[in-house]
PAKE-292549 format. One record per atom (N, C-alpha, C): residue in one letter; atom name; x, y, z. Coordinates in nm, 4 decimals. Example, Ala and Ser with C-alpha at 12.3 -4.5 7.8 and 13.67 -1.06 7.14 Angstrom:
# PAKE-292549
   marba   selo       east      north         up
       a      N     1.3190    -0.5690     0.7800
       a     CA     1.2300    -0.4500     0.7800
       a      C     1.3200    -0.3300     0.7800
       s      N     1.2850    -0.2250     0.7080
       s     CA     1.3670    -0.1060     0.7140
       s      C     1.2900     0.0030     0.7870
***
This chain:
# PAKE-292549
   marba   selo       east      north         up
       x      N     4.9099     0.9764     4.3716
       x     CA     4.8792     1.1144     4.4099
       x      C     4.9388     1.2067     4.3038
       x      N     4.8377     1.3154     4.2599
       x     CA     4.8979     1.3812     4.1158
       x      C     4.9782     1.5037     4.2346
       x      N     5.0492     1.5689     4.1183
       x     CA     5.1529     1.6753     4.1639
       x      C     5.0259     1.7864     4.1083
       x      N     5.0960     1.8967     4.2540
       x     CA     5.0215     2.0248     4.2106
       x      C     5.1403     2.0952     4.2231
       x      N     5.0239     2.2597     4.1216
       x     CA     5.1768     2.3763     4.1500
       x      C     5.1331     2.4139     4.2628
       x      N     5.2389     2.5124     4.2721
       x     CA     5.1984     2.5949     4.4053
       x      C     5.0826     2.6928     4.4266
       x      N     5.0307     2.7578     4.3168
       x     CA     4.9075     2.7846     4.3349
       x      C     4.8198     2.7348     4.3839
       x      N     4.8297     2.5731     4.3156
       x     CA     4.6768     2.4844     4.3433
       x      C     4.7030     2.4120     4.5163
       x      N     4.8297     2.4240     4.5702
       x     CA     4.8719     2.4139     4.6866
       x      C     4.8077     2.5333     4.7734
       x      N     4.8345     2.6590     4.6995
       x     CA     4.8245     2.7318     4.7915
       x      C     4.6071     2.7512     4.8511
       x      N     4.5942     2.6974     4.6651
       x     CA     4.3991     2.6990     4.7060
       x      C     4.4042     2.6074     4.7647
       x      N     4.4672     2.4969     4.7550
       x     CA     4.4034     2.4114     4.8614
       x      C     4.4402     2.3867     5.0156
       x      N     4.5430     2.4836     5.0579
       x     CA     4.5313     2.5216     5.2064
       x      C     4.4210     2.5942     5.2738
       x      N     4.3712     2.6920     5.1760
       x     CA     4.2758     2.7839     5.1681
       x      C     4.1421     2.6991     5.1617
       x      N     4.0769     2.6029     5.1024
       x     CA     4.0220     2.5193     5.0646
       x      C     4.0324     2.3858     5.1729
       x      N     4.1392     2.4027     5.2733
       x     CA     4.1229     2.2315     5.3627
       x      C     4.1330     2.1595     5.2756
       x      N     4.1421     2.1575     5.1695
       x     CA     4.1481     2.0076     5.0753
       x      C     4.2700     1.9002     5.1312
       x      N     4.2145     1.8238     5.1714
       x     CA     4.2682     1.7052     5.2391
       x      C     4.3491     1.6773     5.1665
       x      N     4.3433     1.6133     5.0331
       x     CA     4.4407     1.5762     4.9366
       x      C     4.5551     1.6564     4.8888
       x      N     4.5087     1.7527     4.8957
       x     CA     4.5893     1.8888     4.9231
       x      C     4.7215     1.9236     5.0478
       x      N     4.6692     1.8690     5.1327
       x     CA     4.7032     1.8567     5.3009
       x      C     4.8241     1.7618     5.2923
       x      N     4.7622     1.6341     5.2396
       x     CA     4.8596     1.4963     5.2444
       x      C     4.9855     1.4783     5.1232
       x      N     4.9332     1.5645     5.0053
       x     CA     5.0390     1.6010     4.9560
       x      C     5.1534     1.6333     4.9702
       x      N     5.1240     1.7559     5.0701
       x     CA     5.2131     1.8571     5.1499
       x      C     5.3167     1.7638     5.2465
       x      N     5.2457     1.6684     5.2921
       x     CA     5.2835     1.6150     5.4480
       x      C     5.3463     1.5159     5.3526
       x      N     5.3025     1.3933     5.2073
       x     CA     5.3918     1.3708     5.1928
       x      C     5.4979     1.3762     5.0982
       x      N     5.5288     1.5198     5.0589
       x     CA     5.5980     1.5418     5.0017
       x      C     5.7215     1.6496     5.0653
       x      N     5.6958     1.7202     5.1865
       x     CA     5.7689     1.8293     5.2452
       x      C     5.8179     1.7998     5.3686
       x      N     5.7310     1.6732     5.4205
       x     CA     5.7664     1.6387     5.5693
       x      C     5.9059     1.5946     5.5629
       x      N     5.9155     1.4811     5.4800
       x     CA     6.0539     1.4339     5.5043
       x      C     6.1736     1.5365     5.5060
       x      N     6.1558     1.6585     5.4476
       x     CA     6.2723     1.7754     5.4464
       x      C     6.2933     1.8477     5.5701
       x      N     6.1667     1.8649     5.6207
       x     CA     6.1512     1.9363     5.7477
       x      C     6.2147     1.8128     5.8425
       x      N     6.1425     1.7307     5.8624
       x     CA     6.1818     1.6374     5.9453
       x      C     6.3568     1.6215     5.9622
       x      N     6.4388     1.5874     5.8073
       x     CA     6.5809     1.5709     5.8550
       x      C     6.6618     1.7190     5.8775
       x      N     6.5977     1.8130     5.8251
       x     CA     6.5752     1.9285     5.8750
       x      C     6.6337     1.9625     6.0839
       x      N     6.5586     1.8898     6.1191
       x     CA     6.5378     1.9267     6.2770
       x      C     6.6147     1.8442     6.3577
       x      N     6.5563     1.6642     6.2943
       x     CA     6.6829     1.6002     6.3583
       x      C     6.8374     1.5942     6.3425
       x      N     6.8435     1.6980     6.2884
       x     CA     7.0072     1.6796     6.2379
       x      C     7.0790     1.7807     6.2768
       x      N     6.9887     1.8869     6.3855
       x     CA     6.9940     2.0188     6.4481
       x      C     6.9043     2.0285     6.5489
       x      N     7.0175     1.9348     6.6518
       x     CA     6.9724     1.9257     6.8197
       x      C     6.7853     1.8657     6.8286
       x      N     6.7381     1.8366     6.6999
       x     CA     6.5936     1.8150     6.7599
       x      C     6.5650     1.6215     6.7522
       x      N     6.4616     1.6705     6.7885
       x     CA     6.3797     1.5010     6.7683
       x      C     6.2632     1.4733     6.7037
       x      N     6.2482     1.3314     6.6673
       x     CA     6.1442     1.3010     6.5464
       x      C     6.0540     1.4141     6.5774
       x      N     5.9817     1.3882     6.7322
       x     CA     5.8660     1.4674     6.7770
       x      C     5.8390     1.6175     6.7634
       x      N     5.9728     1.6425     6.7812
       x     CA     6.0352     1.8251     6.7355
       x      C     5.9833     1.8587     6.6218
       x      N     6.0299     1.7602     6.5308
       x     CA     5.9750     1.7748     6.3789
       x      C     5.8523     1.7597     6.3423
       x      N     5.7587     1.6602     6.4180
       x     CA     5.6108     1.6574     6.3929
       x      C     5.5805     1.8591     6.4332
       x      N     5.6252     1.8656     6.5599
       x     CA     5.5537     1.9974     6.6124
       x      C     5.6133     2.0879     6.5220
       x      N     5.6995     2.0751     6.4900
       x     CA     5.7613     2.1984     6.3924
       x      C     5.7025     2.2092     6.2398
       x      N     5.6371     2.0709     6.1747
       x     CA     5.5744     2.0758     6.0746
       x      C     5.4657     2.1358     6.0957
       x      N     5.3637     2.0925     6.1915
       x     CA     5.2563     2.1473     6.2085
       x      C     5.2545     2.2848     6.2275
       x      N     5.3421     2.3287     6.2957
       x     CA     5.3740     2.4793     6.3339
       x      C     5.3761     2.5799     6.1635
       x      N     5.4525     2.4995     6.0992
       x     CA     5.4449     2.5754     5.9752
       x      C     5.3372     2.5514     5.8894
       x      N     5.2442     2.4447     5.8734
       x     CA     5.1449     2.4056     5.8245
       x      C     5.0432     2.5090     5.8947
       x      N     5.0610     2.5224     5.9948
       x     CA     4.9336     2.6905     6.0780
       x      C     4.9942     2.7438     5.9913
       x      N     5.0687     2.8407     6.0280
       x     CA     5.1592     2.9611     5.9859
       x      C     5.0974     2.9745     5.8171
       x      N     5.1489     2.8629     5.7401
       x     CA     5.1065     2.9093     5.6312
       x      C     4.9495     2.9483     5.5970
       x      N     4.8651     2.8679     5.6762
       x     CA     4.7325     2.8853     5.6912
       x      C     4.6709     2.9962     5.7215
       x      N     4.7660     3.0331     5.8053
       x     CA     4.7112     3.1633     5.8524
       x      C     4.7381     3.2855     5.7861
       x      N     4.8694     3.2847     5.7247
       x     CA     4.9014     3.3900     5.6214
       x      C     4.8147     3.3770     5.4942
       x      N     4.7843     3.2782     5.4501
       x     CA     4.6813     3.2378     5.2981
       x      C     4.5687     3.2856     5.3571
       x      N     4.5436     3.2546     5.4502
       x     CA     4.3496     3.3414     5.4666
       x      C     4.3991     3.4954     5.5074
       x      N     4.5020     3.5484     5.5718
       x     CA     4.4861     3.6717     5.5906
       x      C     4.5180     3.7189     5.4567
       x      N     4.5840     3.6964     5.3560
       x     CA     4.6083     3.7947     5.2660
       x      C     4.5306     3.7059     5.1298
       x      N     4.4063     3.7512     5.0731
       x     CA     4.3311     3.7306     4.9612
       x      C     4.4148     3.7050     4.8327
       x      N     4.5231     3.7687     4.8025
       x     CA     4.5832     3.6924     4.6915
       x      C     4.7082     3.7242     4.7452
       x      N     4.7191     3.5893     4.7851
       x     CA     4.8741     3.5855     4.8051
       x      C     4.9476     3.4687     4.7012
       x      N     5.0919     3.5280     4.7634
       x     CA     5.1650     3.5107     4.6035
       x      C     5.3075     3.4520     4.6935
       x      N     5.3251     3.3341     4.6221
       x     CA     5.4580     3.3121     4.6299
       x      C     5.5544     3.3238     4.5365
       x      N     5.6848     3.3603     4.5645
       x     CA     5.8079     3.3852     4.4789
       x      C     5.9108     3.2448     4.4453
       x      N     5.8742     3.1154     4.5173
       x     CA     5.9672     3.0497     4.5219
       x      C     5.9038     2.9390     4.5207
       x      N     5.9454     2.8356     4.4978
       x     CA     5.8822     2.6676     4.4787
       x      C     5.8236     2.6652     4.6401
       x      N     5.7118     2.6004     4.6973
       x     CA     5.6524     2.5580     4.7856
       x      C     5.7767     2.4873     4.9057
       x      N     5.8341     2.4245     4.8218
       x     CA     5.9319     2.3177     4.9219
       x      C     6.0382     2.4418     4.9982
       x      N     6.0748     2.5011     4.8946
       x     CA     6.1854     2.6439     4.9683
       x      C     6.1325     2.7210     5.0857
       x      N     5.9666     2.7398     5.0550
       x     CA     5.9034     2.8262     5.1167
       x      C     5.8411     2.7397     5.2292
       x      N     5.8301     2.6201     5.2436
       x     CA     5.8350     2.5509     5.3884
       x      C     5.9022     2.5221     5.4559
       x      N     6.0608     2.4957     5.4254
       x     CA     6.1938     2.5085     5.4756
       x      C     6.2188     2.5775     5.5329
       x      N     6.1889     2.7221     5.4511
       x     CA     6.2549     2.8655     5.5624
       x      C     6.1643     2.9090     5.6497
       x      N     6.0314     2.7887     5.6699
       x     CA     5.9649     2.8697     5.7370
       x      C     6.0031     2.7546     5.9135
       x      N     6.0198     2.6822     5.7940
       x     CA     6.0465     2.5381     5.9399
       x      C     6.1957     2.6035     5.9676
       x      N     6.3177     2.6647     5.9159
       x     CA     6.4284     2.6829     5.9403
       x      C     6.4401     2.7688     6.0844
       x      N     6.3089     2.8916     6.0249
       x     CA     6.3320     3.0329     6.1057
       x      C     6.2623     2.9968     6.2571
       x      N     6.1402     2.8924     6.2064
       x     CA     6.0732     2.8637     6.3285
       x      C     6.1778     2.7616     6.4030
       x      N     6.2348     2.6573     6.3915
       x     CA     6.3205     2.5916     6.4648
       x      C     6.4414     2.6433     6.5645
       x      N     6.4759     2.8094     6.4617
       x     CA     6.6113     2.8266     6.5356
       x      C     6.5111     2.8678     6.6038
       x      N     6.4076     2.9565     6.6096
       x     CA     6.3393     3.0769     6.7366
       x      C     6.3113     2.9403     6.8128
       x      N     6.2972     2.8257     6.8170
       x     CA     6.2866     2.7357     6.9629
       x      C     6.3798     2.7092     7.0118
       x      N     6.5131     2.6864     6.9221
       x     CA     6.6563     2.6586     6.9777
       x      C     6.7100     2.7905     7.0616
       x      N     6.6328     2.9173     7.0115
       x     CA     6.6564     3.0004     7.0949
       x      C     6.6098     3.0383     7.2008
       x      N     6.5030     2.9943     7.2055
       x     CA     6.4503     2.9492     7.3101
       x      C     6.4402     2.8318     7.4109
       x      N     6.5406     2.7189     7.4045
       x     CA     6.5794     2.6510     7.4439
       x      C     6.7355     2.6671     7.5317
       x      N     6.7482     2.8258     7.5077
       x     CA     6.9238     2.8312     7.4933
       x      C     7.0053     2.7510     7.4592
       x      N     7.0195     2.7139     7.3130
       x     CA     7.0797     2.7186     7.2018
       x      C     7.1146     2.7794     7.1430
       x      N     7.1672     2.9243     7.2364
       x     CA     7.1541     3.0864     7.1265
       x      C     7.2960     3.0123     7.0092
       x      N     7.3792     2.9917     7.0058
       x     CA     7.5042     2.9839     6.9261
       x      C     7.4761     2.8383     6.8425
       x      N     7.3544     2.7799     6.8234
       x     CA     7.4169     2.6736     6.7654
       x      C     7.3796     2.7387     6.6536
       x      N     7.4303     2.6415     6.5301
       x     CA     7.4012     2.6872     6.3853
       x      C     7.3457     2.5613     6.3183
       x      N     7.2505     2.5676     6.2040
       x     CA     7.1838     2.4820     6.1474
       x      C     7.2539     2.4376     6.0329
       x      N     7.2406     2.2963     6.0424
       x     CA     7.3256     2.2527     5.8948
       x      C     7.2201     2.2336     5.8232
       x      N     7.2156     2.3066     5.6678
       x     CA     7.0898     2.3184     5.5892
       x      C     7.1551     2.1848     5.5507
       x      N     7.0554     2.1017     5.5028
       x     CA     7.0527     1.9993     5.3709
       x      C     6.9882     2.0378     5.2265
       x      N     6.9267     2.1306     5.2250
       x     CA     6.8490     2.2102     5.1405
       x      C     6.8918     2.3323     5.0995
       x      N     6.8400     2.3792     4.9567
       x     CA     6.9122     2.5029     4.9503
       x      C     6.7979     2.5680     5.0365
       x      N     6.7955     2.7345     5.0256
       x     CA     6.6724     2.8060     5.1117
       x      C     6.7017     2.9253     5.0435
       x      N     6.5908     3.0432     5.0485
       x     CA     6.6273     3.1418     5.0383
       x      C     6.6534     3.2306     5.1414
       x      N     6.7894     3.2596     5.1617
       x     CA     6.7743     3.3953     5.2436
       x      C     6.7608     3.5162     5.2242
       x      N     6.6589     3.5566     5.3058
       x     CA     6.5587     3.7014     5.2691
       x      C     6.5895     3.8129     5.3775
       x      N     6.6693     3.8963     5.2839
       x     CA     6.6855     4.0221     5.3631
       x      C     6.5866     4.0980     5.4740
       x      N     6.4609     4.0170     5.4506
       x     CA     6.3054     4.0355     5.5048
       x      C     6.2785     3.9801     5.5346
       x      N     6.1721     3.9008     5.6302
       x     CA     6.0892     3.8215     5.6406
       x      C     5.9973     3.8650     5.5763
       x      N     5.9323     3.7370     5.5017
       x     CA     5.8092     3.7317     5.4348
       x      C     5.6968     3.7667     5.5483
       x      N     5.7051     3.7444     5.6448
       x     CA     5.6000     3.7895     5.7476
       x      C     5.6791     3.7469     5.8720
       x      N     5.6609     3.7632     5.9578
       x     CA     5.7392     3.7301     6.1059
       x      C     5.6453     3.6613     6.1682
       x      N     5.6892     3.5160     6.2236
       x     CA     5.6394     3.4582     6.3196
       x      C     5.6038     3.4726     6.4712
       x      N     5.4789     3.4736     6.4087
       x     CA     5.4398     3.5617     6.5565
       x      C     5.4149     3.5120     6.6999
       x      N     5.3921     3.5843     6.7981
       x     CA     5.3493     3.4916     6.9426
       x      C     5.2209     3.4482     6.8958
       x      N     5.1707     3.5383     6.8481
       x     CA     4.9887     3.4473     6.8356
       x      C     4.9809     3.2896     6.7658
       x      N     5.0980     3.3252     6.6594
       x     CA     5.1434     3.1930     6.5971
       x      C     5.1742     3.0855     6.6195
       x      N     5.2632     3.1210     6.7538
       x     CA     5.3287     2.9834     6.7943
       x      C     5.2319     2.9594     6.9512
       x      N     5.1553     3.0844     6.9871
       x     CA     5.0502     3.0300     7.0814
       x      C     4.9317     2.9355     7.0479
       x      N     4.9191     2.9537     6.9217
       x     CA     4.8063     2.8701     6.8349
       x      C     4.8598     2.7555     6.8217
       x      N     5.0073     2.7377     6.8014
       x     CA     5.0462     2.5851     6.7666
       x      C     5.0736     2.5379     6.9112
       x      N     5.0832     2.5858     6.9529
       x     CA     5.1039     2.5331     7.1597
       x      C     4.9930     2.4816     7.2024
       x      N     4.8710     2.5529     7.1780
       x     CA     4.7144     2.5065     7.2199
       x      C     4.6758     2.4159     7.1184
       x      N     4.7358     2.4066     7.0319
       x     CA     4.6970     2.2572     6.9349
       x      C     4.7724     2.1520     6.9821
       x      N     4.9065     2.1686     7.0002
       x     CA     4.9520     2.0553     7.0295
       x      C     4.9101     2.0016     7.1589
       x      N     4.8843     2.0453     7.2462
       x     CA     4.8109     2.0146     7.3636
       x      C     4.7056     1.9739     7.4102
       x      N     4.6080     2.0163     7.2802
       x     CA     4.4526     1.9823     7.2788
       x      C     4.4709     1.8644     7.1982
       x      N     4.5187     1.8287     7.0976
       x     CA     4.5241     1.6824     7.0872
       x      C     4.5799     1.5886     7.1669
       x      N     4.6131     1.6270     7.2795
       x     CA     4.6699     1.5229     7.3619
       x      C     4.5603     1.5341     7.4278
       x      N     4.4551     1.5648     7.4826
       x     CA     4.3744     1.5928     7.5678
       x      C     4.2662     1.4316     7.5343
       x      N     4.1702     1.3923     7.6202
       x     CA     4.1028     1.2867     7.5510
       x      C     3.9824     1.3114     7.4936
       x      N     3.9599     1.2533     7.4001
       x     CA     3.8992     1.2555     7.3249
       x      C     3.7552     1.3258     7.3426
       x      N     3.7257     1.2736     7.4504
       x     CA     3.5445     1.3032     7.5260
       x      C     3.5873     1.4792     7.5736
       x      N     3.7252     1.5167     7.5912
       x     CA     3.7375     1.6237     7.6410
       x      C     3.7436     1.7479     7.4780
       x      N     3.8197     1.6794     7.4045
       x     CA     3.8388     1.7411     7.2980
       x      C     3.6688     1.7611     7.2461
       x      N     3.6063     1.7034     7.1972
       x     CA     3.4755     1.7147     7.1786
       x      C     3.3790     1.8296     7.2531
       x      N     3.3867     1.8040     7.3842
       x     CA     3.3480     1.9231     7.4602
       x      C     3.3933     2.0615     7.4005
       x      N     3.4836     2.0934     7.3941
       x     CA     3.5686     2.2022     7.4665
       x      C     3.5287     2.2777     7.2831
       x      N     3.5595     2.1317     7.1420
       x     CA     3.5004     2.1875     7.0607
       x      C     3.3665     2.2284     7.0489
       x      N     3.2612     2.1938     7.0688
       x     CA     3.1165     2.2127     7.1351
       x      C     3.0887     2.3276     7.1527
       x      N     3.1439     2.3714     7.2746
       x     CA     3.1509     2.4363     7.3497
       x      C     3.1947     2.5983     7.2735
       x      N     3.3113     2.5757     7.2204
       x     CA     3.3863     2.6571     7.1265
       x      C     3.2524     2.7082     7.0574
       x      N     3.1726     2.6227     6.9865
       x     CA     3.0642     2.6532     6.8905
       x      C     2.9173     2.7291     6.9595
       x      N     2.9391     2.7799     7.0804
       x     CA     2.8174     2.7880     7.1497
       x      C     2.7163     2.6971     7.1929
       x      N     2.7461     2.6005     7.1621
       x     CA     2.6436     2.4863     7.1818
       x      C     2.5697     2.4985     7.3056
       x      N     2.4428     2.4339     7.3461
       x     CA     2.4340     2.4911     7.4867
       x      C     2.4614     2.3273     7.5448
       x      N     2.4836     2.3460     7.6979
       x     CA     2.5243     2.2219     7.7442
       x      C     2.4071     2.1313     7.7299
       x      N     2.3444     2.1263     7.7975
       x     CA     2.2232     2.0826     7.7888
       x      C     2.2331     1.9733     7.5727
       x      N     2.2326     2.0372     7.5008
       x     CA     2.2337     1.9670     7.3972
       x      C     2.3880     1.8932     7.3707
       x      N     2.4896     1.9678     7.4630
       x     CA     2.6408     1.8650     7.4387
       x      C     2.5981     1.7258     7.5345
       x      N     2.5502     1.7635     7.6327
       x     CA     2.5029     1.6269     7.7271
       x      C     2.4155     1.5113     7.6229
       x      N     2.3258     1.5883     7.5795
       x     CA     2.2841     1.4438     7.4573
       x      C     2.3502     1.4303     7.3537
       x      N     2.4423     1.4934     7.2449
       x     CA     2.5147     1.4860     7.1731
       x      C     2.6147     1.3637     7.2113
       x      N     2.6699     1.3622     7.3216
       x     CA     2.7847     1.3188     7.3605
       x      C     2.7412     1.1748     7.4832
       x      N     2.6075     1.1418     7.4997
       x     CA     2.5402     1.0884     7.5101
       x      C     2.5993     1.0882     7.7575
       x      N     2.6169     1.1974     7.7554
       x     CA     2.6740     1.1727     7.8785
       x      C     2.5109     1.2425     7.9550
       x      N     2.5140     1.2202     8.1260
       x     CA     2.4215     1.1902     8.1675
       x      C     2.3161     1.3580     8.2072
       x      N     2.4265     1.4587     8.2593
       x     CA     2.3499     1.5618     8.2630
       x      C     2.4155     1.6407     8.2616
       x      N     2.3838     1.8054     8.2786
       x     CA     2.4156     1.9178     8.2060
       x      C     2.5081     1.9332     8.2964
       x      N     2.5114     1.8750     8.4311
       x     CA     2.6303     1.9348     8.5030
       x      C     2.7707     1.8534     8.4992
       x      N     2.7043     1.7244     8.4388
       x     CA     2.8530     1.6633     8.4281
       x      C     2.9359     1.7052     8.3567
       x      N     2.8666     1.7435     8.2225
       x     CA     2.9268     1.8337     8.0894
       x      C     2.9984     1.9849     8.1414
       x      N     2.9128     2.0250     8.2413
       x     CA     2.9828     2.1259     8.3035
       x      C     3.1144     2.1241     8.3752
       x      N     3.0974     2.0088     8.4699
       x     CA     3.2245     1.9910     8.5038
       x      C     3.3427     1.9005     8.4379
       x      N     3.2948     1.8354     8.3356
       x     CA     3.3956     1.7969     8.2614
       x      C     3.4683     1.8934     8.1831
       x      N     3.4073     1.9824     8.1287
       x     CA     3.4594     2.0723     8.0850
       x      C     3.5359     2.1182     8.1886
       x      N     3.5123     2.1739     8.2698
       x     CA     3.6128     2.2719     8.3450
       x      C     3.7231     2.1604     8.3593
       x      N     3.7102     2.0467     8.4123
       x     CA     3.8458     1.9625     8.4108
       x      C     3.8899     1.9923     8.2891
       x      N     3.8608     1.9730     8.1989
       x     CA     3.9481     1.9657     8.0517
       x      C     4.0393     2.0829     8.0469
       x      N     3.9511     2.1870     8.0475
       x     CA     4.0075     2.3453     8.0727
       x      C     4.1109     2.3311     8.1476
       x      N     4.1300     2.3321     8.2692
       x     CA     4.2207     2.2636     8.3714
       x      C     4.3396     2.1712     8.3484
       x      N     4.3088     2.1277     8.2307
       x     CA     4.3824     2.0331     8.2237
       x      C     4.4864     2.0753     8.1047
       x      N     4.4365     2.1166     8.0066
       x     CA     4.5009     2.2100     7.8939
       x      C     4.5738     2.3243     7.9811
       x      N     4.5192     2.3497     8.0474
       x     CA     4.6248     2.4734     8.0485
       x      C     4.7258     2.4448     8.1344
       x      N     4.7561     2.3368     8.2332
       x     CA     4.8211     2.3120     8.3128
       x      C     4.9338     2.2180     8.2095
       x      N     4.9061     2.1783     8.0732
       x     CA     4.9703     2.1019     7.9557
       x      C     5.0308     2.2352     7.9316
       x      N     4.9743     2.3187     7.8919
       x     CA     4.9839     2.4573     7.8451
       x      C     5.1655     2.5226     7.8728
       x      N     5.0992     2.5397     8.0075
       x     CA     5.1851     2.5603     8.1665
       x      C     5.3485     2.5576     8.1767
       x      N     5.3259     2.3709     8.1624
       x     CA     5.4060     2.3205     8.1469
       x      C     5.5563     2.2988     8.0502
       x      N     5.5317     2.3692     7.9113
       x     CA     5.5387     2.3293     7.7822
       x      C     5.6660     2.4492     7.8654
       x      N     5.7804     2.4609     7.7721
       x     CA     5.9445     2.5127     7.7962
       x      C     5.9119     2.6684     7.7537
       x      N     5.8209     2.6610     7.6343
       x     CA     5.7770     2.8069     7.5588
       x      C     5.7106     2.8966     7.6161
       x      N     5.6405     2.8470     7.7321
       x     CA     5.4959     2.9000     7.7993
       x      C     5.5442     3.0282     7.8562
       x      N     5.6830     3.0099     7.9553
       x     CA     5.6916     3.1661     7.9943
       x      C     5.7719     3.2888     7.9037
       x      N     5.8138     3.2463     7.7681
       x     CA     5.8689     3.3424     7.6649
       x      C     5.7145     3.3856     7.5523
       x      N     5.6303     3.2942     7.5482
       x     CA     5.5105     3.3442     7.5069
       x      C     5.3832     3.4364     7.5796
       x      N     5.3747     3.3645     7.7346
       x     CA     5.3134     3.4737     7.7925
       x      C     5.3439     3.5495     7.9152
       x      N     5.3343     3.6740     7.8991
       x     CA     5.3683     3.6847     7.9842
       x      C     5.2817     3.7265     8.1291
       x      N     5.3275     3.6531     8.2120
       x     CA     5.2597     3.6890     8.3172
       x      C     5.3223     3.7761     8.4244
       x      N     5.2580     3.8360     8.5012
       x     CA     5.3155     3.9097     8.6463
       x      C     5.3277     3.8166     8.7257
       x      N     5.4629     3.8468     8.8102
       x     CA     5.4745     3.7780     8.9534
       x      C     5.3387     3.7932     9.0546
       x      N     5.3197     3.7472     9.1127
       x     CA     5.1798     3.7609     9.2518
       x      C     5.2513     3.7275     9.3298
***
């Protein structure tokens, strides 16, 4: 696997380039990863916390047309896995623990952008929808696309438009009750008492 700079990193987040993708994962994961377990988390912490910053950056590269980094790629996934980890430890009440870097990082009088609820609501409904099964994930993407049922029922080779109907709503049902569940759910949304 050839080395890229961070530019050609940053087109190819922008770009989905897979090779691009796996680079990233294997060249940055392992930092993030001892990163988390070495500060109250677990392997699994660290999968969700990579991915969490793998959005994040995604989402900042398509919102801003030329964006620019100041610092090697690896620094700039660190502090993003750093800032996002403590905001779960703080949300875990962990308010006082402190992170032992293994890495240098930059600390920025600023945030480069602030991690947002939409942010970490996007990585909540991902991590959840891949747990979902497979025949459900398919739907719900489908569905996402306007598809009409009627053509997800033969697509998906299932028997009629209402099964697709109600499979879906189970799925729905079922995500959000994953959703629900998750420790983050009532600091991300908020709901009224009834």
């Amino acid at each position: 696997m050839s080395e890229f700079s961070v530019e050609e990193i940053i087109e190819g987040i922008k770009a989905r380039d897979n090779c691009v993708l796996q680079y990233i994962y294997k060249n940055y994961y392992p930092t993030v990863h001892h990163l988390i377990v070495t500060n109250s988390g677990t392997p699994d912490d660290a999968k969700d916390i990579f991915q969490e910053c793998i959005i994040i950056i995604f989402r900042k590269v398509k919102e801003q047309e030329h964006f620019l980094l100041n610092s090697s790629f690896k620094t700039f996934i660190y502090s993003i896995a750093r800032h996002v980890w403590l905001k779960h430890l703080r949300d875990r009440k962990y308010e006082d623990q402190k992170i032992q870097d293994q890495q240098s990082f930059i600390e920025l009088k600023e945030e480069p952008f602030k991690v947002s609820n939409e942010d970490l609501k996007m990585s909540l409904y991902q991590k959840y929808f891949k747990k979902l099964p497979e025949d459900c994930q398919n739907i719900l993407k489908l569905t996402a696309r306007d598809i009409p049922q009627k053509e997800i029922a033969q697509a998906l080779s299932f028997r009629s438009e209402n099964y697709v109907k109600k499979r879906k709503h189970n799925c729905k049902e079922k995500l959000i009750e994953m959703i629900k569940q998750d420790p983050l759910y009532p600091d991300l949304w908020d709901e009224p008492d009834t």
